[in-house]
Gaussian input, Z-matrix of N, CA and C with variables (Angstrom, degrees):
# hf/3-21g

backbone

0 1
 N
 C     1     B1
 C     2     B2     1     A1
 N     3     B3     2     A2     1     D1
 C     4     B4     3     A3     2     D2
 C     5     B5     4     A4     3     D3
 N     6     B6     5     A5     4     D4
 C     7     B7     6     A6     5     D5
 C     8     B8     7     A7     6     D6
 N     9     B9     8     A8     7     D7
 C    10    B10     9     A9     8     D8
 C    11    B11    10    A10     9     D9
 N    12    B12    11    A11    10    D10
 C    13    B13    12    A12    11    D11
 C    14    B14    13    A13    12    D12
 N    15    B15    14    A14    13    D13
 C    16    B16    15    A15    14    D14
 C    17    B17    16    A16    15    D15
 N    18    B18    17    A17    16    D16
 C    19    B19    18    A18    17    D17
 C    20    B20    19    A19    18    D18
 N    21    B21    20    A20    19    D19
 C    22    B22    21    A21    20    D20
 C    23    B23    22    A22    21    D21
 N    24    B24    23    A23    22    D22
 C    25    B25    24    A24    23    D23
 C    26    B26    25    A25    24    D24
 N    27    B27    26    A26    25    D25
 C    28    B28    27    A27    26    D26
 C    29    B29    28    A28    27    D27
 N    30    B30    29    A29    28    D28
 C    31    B31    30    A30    29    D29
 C    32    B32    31    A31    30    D30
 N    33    B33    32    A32    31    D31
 C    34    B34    33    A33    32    D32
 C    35    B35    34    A34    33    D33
 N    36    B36    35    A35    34    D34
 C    37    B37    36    A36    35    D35
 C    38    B38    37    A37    36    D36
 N    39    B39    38    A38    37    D37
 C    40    B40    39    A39    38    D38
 C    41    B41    40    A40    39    D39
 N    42    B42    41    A41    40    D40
 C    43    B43    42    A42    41    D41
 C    44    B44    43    A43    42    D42
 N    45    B45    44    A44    43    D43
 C    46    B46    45    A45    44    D44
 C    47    B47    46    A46    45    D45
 N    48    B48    47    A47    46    D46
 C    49    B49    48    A48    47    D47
 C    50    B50    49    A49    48    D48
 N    51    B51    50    A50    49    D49
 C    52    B52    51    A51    50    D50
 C    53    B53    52    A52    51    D51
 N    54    B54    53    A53    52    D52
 C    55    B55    54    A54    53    D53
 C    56    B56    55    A55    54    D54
 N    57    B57    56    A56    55    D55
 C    58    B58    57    A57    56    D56
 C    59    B59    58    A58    57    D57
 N    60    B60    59    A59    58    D58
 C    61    B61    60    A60    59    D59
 C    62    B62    61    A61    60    D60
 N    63    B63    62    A62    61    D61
 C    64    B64    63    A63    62    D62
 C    65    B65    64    A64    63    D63
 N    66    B66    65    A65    64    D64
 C    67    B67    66    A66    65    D65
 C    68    B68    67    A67    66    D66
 N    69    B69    68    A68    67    D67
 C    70    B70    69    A69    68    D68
 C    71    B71    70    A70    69    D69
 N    72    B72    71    A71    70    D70
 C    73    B73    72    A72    71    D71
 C    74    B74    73    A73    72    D72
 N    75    B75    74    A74    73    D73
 C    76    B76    75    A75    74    D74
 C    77    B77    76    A76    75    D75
 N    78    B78    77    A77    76    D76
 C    79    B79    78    A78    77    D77
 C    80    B80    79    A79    78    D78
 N    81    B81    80    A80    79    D79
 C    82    B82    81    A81    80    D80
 C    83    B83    82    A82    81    D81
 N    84    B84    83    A83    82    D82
 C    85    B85    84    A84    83    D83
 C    86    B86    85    A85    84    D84
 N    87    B87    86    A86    85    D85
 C    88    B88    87    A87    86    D86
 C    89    B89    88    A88    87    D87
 N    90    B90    89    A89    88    D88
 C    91    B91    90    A90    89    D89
 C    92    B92    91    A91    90    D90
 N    93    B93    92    A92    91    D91
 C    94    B94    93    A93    92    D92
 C    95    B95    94    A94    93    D93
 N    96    B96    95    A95    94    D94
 C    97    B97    96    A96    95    D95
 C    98    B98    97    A97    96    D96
 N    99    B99    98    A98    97    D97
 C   100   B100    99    A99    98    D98
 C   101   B101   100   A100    99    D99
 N   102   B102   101   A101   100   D100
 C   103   B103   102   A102   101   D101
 C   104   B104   103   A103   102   D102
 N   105   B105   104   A104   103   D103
 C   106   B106   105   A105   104   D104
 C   107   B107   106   A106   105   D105
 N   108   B108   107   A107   106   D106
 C   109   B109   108   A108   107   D107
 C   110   B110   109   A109   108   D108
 N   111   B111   110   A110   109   D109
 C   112   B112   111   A111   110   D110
 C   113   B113   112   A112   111   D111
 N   114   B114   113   A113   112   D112
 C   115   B115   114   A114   113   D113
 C   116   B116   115   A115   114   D114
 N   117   B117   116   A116   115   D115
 C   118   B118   117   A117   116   D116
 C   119   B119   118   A118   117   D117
 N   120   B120   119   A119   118   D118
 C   121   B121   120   A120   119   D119
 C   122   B122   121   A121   120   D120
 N   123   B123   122   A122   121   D121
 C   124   B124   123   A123   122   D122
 C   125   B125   124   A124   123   D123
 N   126   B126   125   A125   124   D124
 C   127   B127   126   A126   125   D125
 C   128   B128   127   A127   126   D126
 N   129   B129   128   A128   127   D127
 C   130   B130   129   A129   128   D128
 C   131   B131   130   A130   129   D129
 N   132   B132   131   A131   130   D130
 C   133   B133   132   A132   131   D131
 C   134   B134   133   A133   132   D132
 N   135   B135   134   A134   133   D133
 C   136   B136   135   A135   134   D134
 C   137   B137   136   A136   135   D135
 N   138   B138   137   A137   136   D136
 C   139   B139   138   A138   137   D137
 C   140   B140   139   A139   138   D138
 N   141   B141   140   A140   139   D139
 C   142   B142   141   A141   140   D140
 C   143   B143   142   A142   141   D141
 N   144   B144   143   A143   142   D142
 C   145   B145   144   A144   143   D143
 C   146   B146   145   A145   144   D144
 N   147   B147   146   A146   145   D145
 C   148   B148   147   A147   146   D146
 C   149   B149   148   A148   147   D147
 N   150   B150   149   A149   148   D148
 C   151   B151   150   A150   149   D149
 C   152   B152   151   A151   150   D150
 N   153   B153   152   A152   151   D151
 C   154   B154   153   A153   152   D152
 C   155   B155   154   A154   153   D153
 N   156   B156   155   A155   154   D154
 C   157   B157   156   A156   155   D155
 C   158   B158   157   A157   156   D156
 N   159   B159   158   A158   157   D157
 C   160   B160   159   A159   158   D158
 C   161   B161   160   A160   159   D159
 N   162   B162   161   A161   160   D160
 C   163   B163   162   A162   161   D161
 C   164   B164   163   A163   162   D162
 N   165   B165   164   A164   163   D163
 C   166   B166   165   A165   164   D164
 C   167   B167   166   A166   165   D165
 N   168   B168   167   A167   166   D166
 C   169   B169   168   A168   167   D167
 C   170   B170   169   A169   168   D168
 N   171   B171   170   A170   169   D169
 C   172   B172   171   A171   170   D170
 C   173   B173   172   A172   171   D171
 N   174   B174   173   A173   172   D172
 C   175   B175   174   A174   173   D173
 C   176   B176   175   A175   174   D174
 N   177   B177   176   A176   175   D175
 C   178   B178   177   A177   176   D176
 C   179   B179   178   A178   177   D177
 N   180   B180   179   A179   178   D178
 C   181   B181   180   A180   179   D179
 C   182   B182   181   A181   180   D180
 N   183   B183   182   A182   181   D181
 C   184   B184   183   A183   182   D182
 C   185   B185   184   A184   183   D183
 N   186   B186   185   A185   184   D184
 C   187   B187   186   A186   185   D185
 C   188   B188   187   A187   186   D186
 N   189   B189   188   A188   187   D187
 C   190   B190   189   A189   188   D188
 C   191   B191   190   A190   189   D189
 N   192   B192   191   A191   190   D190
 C   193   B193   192   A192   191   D191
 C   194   B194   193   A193   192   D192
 N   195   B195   194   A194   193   D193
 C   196   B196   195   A195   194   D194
 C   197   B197   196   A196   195   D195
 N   198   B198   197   A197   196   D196
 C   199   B199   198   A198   197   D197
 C   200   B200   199   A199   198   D198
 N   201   B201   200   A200   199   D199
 C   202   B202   201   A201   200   D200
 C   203   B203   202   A202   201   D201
 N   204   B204   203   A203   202   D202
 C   205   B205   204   A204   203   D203
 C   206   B206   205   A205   204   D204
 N   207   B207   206   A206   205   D205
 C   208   B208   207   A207   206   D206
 C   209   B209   208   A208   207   D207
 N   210   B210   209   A209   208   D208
 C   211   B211   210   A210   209   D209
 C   212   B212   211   A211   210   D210
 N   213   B213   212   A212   211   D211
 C   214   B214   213   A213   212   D212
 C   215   B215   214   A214   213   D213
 N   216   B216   215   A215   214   D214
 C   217   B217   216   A216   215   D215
 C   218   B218   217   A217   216   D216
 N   219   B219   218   A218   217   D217
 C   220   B220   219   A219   218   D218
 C   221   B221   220   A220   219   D219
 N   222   B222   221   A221   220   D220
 C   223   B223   222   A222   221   D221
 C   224   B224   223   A223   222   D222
 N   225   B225   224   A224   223   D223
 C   226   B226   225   A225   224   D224
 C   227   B227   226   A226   225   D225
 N   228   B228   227   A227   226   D226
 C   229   B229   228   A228   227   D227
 C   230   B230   229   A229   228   D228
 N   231   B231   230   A230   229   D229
 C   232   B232   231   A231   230   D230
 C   233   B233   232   A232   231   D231
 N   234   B234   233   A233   232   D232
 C   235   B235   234   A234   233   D233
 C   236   B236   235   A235   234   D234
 N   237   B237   236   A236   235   D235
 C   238   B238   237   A237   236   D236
 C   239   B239   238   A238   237   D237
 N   240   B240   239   A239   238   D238
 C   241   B241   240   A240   239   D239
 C   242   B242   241   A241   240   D240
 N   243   B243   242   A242   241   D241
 C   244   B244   243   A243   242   D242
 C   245   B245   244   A244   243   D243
 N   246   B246   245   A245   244   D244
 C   247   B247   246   A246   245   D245
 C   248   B248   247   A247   246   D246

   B1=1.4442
   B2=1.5236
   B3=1.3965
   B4=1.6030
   B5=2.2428
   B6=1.3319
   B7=1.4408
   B8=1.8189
   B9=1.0644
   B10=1.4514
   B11=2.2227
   B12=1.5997
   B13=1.5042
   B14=1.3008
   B15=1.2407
   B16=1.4447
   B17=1.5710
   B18=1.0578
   B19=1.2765
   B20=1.4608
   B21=1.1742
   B22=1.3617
   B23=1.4316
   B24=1.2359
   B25=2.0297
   B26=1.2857
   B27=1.0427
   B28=1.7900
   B29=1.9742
   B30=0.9703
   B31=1.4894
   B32=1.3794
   B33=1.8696
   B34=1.2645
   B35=1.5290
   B36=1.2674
   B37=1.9225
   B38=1.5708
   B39=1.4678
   B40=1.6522
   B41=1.6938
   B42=1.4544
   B43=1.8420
   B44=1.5616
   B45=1.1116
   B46=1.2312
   B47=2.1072
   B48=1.2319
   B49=0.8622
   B50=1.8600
   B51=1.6452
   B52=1.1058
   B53=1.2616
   B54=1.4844
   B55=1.2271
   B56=1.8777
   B57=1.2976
   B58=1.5419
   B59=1.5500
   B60=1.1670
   B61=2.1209
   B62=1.0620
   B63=1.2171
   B64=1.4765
   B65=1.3429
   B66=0.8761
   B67=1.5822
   B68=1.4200
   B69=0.9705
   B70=2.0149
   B71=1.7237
   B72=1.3041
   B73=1.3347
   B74=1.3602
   B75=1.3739
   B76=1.4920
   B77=1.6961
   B78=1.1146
   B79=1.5709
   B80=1.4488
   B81=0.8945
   B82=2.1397
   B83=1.4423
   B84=1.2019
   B85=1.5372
   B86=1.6585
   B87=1.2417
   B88=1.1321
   B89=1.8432
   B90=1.7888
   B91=1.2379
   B92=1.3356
   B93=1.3400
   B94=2.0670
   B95=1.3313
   B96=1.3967
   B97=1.4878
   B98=1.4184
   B99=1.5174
   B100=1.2893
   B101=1.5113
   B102=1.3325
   B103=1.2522
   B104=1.6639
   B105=1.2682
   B106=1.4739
   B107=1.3545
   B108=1.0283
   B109=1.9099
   B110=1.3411
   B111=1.2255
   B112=1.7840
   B113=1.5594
   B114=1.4273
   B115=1.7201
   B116=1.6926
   B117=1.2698
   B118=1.6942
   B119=1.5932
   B120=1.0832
   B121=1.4610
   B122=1.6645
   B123=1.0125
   B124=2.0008
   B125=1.3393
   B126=1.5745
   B127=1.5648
   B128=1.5830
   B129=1.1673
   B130=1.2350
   B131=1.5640
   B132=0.8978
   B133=1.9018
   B134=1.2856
   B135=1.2306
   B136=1.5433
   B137=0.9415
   B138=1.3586
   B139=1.5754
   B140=1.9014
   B141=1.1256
   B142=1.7061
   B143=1.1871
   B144=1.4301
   B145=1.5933
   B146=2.0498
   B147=1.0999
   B148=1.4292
   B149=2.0242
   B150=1.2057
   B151=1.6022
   B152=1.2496
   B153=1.7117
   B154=1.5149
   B155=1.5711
   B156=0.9447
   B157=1.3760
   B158=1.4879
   B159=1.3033
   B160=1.3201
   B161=1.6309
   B162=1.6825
   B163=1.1238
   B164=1.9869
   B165=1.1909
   B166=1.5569
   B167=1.1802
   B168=1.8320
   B169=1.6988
   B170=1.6828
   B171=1.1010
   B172=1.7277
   B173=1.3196
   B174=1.6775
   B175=1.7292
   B176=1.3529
   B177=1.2515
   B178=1.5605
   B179=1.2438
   B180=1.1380
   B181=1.9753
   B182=1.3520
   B183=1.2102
   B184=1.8208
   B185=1.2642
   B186=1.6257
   B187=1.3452
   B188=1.3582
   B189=1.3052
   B190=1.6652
   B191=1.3504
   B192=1.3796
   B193=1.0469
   B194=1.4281
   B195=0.9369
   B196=1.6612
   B197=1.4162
   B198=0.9284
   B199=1.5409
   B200=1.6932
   B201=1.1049
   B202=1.6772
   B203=1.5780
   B204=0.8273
   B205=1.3841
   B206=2.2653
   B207=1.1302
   B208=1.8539
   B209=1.2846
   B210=1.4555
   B211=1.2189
   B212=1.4905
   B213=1.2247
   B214=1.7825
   B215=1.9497
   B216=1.9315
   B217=2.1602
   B218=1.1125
   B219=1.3464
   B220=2.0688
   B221=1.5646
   B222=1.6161
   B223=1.5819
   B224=2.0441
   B225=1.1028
   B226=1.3783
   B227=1.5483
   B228=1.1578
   B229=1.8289
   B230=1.4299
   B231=1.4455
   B232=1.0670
   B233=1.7230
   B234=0.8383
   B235=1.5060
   B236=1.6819
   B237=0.7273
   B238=1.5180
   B239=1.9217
   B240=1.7218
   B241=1.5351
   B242=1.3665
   B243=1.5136
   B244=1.5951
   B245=1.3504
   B246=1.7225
   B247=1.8768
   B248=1.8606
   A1=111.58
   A2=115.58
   A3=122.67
   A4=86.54
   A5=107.11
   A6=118.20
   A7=85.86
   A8=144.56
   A9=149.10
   A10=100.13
   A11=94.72
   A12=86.86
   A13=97.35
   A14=129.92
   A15=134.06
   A16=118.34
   A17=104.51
   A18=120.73
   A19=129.14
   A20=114.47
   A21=141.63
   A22=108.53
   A23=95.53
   A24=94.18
   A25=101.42
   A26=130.20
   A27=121.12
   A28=103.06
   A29=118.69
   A30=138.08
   A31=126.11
   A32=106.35
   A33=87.31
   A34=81.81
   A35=122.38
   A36=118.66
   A37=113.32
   A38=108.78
   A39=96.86
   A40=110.23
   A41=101.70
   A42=91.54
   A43=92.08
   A44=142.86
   A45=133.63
   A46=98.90
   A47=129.21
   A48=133.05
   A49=106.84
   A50=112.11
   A51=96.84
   A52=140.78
   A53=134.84
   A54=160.31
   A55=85.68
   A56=114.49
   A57=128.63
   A58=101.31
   A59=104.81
   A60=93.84
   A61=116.19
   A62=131.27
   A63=130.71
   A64=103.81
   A65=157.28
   A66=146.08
   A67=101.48
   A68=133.53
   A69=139.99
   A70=79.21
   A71=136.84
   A72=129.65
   A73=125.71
   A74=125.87
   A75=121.46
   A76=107.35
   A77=78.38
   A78=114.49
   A79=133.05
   A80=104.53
   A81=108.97
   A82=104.76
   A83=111.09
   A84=125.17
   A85=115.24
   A86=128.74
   A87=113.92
   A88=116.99
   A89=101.78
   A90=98.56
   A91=138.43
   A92=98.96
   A93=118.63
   A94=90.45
   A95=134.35
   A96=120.91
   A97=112.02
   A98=118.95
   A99=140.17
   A100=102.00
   A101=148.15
   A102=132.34
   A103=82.03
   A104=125.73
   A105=110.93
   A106=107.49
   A107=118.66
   A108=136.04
   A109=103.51
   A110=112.43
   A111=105.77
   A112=134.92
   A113=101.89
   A114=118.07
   A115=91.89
   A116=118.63
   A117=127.52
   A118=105.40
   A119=117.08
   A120=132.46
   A121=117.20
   A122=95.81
   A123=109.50
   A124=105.74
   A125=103.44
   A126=98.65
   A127=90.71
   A128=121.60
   A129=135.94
   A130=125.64
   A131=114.27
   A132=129.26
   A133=113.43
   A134=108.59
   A135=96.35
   A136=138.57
   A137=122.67
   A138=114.08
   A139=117.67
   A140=91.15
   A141=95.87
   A142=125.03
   A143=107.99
   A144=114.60
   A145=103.51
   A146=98.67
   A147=99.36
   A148=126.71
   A149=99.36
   A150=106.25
   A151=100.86
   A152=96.64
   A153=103.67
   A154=131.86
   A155=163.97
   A156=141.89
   A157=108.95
   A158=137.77
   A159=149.70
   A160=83.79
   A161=102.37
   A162=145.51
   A163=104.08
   A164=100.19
   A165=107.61
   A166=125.65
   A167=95.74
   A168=107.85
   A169=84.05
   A170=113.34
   A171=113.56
   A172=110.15
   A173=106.35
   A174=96.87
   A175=104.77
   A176=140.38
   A177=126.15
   A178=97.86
   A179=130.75
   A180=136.96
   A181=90.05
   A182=112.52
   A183=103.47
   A184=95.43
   A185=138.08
   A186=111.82
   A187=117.63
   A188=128.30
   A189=128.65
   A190=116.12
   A191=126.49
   A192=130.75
   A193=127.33
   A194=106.48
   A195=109.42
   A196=110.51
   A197=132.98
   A198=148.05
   A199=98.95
   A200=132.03
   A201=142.20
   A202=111.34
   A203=162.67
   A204=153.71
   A205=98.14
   A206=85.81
   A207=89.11
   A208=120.57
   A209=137.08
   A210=128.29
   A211=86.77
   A212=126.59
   A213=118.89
   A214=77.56
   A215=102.55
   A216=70.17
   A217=155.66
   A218=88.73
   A219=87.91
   A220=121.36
   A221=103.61
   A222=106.22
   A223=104.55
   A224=110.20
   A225=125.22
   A226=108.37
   A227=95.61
   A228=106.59
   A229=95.21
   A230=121.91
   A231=122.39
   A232=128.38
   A233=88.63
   A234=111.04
   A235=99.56
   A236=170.37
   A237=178.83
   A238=95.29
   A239=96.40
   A240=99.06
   A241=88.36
   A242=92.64
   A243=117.03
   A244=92.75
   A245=121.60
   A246=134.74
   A247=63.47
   D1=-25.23
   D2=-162.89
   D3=-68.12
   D4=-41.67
   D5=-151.17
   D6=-76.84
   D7=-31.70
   D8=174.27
   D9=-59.22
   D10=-58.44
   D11=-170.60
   D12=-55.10
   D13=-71.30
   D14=-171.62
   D15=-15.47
   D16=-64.31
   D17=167.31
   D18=-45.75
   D19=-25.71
   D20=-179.92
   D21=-82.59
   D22=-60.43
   D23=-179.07
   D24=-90.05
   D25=17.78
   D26=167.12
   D27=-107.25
   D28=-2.90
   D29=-171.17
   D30=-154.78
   D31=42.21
   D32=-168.44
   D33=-92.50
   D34=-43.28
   D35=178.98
   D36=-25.74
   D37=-30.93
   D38=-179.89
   D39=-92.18
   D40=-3.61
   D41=-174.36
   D42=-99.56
   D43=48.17
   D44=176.12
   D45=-88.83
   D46=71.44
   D47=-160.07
   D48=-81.33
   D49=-37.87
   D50=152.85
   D51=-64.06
   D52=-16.29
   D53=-173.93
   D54=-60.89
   D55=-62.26
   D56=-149.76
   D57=-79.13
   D58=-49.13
   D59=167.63
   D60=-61.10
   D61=-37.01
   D62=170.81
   D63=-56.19
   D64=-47.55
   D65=179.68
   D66=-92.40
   D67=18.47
   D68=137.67
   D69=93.64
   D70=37.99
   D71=146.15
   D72=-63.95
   D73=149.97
   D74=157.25
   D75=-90.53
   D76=146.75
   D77=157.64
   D78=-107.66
   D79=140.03
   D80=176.82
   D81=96.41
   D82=-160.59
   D83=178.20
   D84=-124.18
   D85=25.14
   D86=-177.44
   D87=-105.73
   D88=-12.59
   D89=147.74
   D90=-50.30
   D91=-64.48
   D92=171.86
   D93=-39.79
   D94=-58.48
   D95=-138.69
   D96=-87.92
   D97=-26.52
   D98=156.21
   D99=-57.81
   D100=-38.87
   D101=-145.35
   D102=-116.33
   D103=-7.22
   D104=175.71
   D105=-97.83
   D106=-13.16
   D107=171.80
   D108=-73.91
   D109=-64.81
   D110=166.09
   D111=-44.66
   D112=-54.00
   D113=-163.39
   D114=-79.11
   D115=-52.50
   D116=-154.17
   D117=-96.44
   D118=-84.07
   D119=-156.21
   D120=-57.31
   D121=-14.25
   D122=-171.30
   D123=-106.26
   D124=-5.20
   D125=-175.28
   D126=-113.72
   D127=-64.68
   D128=174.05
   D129=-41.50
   D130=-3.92
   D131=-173.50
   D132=-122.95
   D133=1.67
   D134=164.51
   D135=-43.29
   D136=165.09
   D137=160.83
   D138=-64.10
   D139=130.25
   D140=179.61
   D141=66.16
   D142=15.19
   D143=171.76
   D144=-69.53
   D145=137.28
   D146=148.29
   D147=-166.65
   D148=142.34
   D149=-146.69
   D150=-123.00
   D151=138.91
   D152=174.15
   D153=-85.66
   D154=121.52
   D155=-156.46
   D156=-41.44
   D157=-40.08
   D158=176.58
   D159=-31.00
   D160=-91.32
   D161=-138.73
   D162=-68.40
   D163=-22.84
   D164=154.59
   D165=-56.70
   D166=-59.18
   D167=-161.27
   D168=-49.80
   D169=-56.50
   D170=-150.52
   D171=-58.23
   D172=-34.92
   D173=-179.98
   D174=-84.18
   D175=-4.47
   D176=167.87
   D177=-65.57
   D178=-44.27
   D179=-156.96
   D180=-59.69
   D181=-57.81
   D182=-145.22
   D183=-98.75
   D184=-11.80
   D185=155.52
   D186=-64.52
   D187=-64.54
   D188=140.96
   D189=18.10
   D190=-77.43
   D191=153.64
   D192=-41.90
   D193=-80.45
   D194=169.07
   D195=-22.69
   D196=-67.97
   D197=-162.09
   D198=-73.14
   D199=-27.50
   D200=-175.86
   D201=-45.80
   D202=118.02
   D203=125.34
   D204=-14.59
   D205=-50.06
   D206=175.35
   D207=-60.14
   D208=111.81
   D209=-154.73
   D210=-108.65
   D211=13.29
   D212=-142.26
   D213=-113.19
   D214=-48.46
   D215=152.77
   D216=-47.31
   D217=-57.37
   D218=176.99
   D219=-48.02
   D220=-25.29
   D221=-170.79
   D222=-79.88
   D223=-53.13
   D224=145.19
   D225=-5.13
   D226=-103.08
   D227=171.34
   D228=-14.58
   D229=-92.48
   D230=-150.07
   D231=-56.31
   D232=-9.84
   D233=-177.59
   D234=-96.17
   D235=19.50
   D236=-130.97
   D237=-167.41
   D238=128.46
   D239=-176.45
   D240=-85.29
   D241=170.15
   D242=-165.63
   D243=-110.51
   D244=149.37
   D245=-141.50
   D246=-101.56

């Protein structure tokens, strides 16, 4: 328990969680985990999918992109030479 307080007063500036809704932030993890269920896992779990780490990194990018309100990624991406 001593290793919990510690932790607490070395980070309490980052748990200011009311601080962060007030400026229309999220909090928790169920955004990320929802938006990794969407962007990743529904695409990636198919049947008979299978991926190389290469070939991941790249399809995280350009779904990433895809999914962006920022279109100034996807163009980005593409513009980057290929190894």
């Amino acid at each position: 328990m001593t290793q919990l307080g510690a932790y607490l007063r070395t980070n309490l500036a980052r748990l200011r969680d009311d601080l962060f809704r007030q400026r229309g932030l999220l909090c928790g993890s169920g955004p990320i985990e929802a938006a990794h269920r969407t962007l990743l896992q529904v695409r990636l779990k198919r049947s008979g999918q299978r991926w190389s780490n290469h070939g991941l990194d790249r399809l995280v990018r350009l779904r990433s992109a895809l999914k962006s309100p920022q279109a100034h990624l996807l163009t980005d991406l593409f513009k980057r030479p290929t190894a």
